[in-house]
DRENGUZA-114020 format. One record per residue (C-alpha): residue number from 0; x, y, z. Coordinates in pm, whole numbers. Layout:
REM residues N
@n NUM&c1 X&c2 Y&c3 Z;
...
***
This chain:
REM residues 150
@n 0&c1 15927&c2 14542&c3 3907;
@n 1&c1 15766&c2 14826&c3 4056;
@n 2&c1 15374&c2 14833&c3 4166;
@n 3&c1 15360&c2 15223&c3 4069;
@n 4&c1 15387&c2 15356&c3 3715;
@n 5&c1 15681&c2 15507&c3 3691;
@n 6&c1 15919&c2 15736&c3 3431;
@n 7&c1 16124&c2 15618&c3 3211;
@n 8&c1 16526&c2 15546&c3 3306;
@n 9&c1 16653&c2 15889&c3 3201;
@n 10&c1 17027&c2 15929&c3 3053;
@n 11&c1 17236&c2 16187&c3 3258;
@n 12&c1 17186&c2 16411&c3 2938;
@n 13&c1 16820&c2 16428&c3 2961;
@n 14&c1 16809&c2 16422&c3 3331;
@n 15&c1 16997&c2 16778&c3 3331;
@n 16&c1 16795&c2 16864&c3 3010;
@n 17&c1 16441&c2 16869&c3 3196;
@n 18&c1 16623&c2 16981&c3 3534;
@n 19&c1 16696&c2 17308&c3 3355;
@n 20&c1 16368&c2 17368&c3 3167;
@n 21&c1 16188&c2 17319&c3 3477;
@n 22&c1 16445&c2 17537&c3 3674;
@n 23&c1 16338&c2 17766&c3 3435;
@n 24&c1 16013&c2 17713&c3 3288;
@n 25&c1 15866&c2 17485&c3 3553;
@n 26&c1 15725&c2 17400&c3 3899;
@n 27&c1 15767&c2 17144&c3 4187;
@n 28&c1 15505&c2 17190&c3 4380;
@n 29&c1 15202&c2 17028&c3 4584;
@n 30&c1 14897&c2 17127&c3 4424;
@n 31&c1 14497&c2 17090&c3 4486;
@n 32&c1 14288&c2 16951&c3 4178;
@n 33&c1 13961&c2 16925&c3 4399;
@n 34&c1 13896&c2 17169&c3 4662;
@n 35&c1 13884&c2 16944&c3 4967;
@n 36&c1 14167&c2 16718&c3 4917;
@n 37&c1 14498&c2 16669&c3 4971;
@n 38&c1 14701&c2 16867&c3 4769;
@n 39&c1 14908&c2 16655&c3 4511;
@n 40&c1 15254&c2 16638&c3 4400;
@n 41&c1 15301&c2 16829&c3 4068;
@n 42&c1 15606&c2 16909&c3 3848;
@n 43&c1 15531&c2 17149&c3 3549;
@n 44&c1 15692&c2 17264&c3 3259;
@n 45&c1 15500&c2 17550&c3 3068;
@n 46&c1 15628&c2 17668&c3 2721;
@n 47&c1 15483&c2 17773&c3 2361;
@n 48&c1 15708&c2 17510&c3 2174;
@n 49&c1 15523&c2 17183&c3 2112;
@n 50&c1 15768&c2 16997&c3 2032;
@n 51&c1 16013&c2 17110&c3 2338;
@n 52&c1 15711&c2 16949&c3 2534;
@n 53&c1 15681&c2 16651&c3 2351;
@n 54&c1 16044&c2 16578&c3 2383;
@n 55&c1 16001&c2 16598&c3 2763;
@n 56&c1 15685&c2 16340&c3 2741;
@n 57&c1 15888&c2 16129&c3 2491;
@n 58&c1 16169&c2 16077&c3 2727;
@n 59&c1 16000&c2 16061&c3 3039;
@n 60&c1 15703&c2 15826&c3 2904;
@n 61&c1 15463&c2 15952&c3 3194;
@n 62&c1 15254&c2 16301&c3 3248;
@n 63&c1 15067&c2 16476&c3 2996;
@n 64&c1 15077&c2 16804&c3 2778;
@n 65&c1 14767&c2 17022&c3 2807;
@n 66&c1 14718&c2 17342&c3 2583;
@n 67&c1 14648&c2 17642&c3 2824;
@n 68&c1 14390&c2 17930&c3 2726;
@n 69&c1 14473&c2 18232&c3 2588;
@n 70&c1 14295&c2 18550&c3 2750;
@n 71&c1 14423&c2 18765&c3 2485;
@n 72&c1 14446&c2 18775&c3 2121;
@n 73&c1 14748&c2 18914&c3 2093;
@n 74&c1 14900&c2 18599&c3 2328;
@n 75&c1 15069&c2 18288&c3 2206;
@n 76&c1 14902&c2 17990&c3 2256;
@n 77&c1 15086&c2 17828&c3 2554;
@n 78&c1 15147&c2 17445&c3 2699;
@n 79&c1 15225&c2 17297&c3 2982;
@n 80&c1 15365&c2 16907&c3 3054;
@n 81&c1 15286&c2 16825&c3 3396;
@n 82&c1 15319&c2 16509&c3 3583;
@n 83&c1 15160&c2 16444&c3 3953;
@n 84&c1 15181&c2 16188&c3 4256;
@n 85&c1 15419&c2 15913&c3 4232;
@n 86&c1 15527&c2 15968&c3 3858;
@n 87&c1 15659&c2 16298&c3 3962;
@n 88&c1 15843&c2 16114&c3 4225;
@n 89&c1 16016&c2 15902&c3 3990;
@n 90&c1 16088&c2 16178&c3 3752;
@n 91&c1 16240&c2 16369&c3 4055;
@n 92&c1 16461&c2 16044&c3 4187;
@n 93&c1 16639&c2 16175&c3 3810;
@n 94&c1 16668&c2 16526&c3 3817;
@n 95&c1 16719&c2 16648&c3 4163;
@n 96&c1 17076&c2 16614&c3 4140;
@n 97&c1 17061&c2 16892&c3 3811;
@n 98&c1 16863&c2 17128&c3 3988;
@n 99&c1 17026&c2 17434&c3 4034;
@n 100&c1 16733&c2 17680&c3 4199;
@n 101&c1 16549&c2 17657&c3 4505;
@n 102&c1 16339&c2 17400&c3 4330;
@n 103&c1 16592&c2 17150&c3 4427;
@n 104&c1 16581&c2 17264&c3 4834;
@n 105&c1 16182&c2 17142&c3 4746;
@n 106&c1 16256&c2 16880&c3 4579;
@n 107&c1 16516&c2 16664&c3 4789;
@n 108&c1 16287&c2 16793&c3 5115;
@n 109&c1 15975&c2 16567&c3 4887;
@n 110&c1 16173&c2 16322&c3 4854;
@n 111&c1 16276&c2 16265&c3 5189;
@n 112&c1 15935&c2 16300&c3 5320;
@n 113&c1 15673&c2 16253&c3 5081;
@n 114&c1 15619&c2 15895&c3 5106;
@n 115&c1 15585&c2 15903&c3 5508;
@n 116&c1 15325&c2 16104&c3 5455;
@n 117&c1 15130&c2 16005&c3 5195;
@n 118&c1 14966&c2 15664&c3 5216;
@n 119&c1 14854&c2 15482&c3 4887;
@n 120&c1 14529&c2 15398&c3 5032;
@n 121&c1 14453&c2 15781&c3 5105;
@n 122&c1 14349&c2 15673&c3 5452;
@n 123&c1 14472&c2 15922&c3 5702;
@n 124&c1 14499&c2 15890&c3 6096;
@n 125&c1 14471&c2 16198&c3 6276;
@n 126&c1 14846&c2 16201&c3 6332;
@n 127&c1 14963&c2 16123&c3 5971;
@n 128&c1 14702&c2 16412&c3 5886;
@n 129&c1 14867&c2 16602&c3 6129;
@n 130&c1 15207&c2 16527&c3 5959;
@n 131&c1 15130&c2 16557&c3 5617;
@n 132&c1 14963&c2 16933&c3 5637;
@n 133&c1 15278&c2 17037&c3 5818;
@n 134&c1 15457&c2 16867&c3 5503;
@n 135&c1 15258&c2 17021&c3 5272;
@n 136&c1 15315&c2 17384&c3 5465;
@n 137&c1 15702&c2 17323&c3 5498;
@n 138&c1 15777&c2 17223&c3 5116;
@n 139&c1 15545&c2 17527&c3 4984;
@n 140&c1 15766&c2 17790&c3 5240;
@n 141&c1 16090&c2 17707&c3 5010;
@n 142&c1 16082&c2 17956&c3 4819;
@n 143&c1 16343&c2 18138&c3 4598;
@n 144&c1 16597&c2 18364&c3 4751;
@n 145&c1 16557&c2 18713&c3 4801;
@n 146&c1 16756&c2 18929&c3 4607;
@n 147&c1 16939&c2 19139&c3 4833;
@n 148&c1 16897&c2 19540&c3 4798;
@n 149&c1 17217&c2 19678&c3 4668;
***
């Protein structure tokens, strides 16, 4: 039994499922909630279907769905499911292997390296510091290929 909350044990089905709505729709990133902090692991998925969403959060049994403001009138209402820190880790463990943009480069270079640098105690030496903002640089420069000019 794990000490961490983590996801559900997704089929291969669903695994590929939420791969490709957050190759499409989604984010694996490392994000700040507070301004002087770390900056967290997050994986999005941001749609206008509820119950897309809630199929996610049913199946993974971890994150949350938040309803987004709209600045416009004439804009639909949008969501987004998002789970953070070591729940995203889990989910990840899952879908990695369905990835198919360069959100899976980010995603197997996290889970390589995100636990080395990321104590559960949030107590940082200099060095680990050190390590982990040159972590958080080197997974935020993947970024999707260029298209090249024809």
């Amino acid at each position: 039994m794990s000490l961490y909350k983590v996801t559900a044990e997704l089929s291969a089905i669903d695994a590929a499922y939420i791969a490709g709505l957050i190759d499409g729709e989604g984010t694996v990133t490392l994000c700040r909630k507070h301004k002087n902090e770390n900056r967290q692991l997050a994986v999005t998925i941001s749609n206008t279907e509820q119950a897309l969403l809630d199929y996610v959060l049913a199946k993974v049994v971890a994150g949350k769905i938040t309803k987004k403001k709209t600045v416009q009138s004439h804009h639909t209402p949008s969501l987004t499911y998002a789970i953070y820190n070591r729940q995203a880790l889990s989910l990840l463990k899952q879908i990695t292997p369905y990835l198919r943009t360069y959100k899976r480069h980010r995603a197997e270079y996290i889970l390589q390296h995100y636990l080395n640098v990321t104590p559960r105690n949030g107590k940082y030496s200099k060095e680990l510091l050190d390590a982990r903002k040159q972590f958080e640089e080197n997974v935020l420069n993947i970024l999707p290929a260029k298209n090249p000019t024809k």
